[in-house]
N, C-alpha and C positions, 0 to 999 in steps of 0.2 A: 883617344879623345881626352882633351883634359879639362880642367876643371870648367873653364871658362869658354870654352867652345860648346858652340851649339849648330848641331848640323840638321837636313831634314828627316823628319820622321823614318819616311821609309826606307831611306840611306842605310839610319842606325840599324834598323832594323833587317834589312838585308845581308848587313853584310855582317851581324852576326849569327848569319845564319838559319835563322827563323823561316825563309823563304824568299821567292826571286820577289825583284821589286814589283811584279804585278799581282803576285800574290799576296804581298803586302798591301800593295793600295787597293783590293779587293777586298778585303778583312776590313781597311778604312772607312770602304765603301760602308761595308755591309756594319760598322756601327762593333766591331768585335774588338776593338782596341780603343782605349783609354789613355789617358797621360792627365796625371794627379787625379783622376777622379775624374774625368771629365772627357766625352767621346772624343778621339782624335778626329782633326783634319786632314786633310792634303798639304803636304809640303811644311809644314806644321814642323819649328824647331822644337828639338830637343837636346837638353846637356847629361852629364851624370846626376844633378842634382834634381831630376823629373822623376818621377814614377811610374813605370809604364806595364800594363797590363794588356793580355790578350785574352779575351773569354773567361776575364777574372783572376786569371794566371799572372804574377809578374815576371816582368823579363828585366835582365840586368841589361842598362846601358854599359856599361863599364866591361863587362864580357865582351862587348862586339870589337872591343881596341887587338883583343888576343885571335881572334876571328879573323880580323885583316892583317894581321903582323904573320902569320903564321897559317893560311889557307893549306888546306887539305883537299886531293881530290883522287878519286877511285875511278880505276877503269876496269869495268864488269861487262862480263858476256853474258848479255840475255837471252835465255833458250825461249824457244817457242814456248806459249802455254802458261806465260806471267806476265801478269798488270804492270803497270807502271804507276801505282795508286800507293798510298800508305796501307790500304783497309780495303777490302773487296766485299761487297753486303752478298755476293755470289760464293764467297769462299774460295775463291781458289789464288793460287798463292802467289805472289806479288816479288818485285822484285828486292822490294825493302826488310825481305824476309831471309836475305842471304848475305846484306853486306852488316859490318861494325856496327855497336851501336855505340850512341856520343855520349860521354858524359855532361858536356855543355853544348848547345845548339842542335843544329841538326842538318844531316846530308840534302841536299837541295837536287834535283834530277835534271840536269843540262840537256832538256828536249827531251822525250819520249818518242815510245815504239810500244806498237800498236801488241794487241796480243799475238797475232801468228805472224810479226816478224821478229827476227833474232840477233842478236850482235851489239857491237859498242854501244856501250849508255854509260855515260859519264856522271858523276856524284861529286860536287863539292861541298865545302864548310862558307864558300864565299859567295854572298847572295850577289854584289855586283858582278864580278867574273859570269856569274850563269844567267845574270839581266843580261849583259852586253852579249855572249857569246851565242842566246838566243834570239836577238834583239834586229827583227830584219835589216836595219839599216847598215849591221855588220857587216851582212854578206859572207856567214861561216858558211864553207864549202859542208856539204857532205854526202859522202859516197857508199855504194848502195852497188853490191852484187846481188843481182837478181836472174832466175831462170826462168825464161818465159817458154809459157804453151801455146803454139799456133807458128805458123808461117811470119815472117819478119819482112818486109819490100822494104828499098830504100826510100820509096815515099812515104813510108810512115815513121823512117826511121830522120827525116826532112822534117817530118811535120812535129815530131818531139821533140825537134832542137830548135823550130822556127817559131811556135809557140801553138800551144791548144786550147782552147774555151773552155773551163772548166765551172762550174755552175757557182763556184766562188770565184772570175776570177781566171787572167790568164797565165798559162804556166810552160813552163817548158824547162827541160835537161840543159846544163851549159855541154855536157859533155855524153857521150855512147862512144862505148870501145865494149868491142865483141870480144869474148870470153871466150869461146868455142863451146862447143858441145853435140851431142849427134841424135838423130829422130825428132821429134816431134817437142824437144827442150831444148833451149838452147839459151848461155849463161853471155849475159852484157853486165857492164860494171856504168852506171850511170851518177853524173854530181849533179847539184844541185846545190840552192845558197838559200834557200828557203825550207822552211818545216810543217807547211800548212796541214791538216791531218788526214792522214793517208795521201800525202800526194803521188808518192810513183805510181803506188798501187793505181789512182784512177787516171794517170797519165797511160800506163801502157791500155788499161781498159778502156780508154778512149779511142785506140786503136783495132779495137774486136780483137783485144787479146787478150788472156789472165796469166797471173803469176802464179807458177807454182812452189815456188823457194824466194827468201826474199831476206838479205842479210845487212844490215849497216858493217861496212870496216872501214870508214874515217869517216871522226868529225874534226874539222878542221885539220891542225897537226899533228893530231893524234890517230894513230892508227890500230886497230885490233890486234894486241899480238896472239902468236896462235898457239905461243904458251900454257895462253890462259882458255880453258875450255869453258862450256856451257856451264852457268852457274856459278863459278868464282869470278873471282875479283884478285886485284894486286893494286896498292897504291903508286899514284904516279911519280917519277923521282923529280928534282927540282928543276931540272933541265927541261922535264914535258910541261912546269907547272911554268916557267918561265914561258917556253912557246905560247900556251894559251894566254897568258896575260897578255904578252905580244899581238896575241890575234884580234883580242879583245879589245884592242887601245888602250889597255890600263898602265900604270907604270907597273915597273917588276916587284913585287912583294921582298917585305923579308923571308928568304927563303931558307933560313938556319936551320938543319936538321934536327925534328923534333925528336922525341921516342917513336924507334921503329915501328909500323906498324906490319908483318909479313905475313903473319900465321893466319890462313883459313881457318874461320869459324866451325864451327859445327852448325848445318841449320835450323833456326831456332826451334821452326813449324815445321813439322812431316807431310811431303805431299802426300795426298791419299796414296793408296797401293805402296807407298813404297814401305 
């Protein structure tokens, strides 16, 4: 951004990082951000010559230029049995408890997953990239190995592709491809373009069925590798971070290889027991 540019509020603020665009204009709402002294609006410019504060805190406009020149994004396996929250007032341990921490800005979560499901959850430094890529108008595919318990008919397996009434709202799988599996489990991989919460979950429960395992491995272009086990993380190289932008509508970022990031943390918090 340079001197004499002035863009919207929640833009700057996005995209360096601080949070997706709705959680910015959430914070707006709720009266938590300032610029010079004086509660933000909506849509509301700002340049580097503003001063901008969140719960009294100030935040650099001039950081958010380094934010979008140079986006960072992690691709982590979430095991069962962690939030997708910063802070859990229940204690138990989350999933921001196991990747990097920033020196400026902060990892932003591309969608969530509920506690007892597991798999891809994507983390960037780019608040737009994670507005759009969550942003239903997108239409990010994302797919979803699940093993269901109970008997499967084709007519149920009709009525989740043709659409179901769900008490938000109708929804349905673009896609069911059977998995295989034997007895009373049996493993389908289904997509979707939407993220409403818990949808598979109460699409197959619509059916008088429950899920007994329930795993995300793609969102959009990116897929789970199965290098990476429960709990770690690897960051994306420039070529996944390209596809997502792609996916996104955004134009391609500068992608110039920053300082490696490779090495597995140690976790900061001890699960209990362990």
């Amino acid at each position: 951004m340079t001197t004499n540019t002035k863009e919207r509020l929640q833009k700057v603020m996005a995209r360096a990082g601080l949070g997706s665009r709705r959680q910015v204009e959430d914070w707006i709402r709720a009266g938590r951000v300032q610029v010079n002294g004086q509660p933000a609006e909506l849509g509301q410019k700002v340049g580097e010559g503003d001063q901008l504060t969140i719960d009294g805190k100030p935040v650099s406009v001039r950081a958010s230029s380094a934010a979008k020149d140079r986006p960072r994004v992690l691709v982590y396996h979430k095991p069962v049995g962690e939030v997708t929250t910063r802070s859990d007032p229940e204690g138990r341990p989350t999933v921001f408890d196991q990747i990097p921490e920033l020196k400026t800005g902060r990892w932003i979560t591309i969608g969530r997953l509920d506690l007892n499901t597991s798999g891809l959850l994507l983390f960037t430094t780019h608040g737009d990239l994670a507005h759009r890529l969550m942003h239903p108008s997108s239409e990010i595919e994302r797919e979803y190995a699940v093993r269901v318990l109970g008997e499967v008919s084709p007519e149920m397996l009709k009525a989740l592709t043709t659409g179901v009434e769900l008490e938000d709202g109708k929804a349905h799988f673009d896609h069911i491809v059977d998995a295989g599996g034997s007895g009373a489990n049996h493993w389908y991989h289904v997509v979707l373009r939407e993220g409403r919460n818990r949808e598979v979950r109460r699409l197959w429960e619509s059916q008088g069925l429950k899920i007994s395992r329930l795993q995300r491995v793609r969102y959009g272009p990116i897929e789970l590798p199965r290098r990476v086990s429960p709990g770690k993380w690897e960051e994306l190289d420039a070529q996944g971070i390209a596809l997502l932008f792609a996916a996104a509508g955004l134009p391609k970022p500068d992608l110039t290889p920053p300082r490696r990031h490779t090495r597995h943390p140690q976790r900061r918090h001890k699960r209990p027991g362990s």
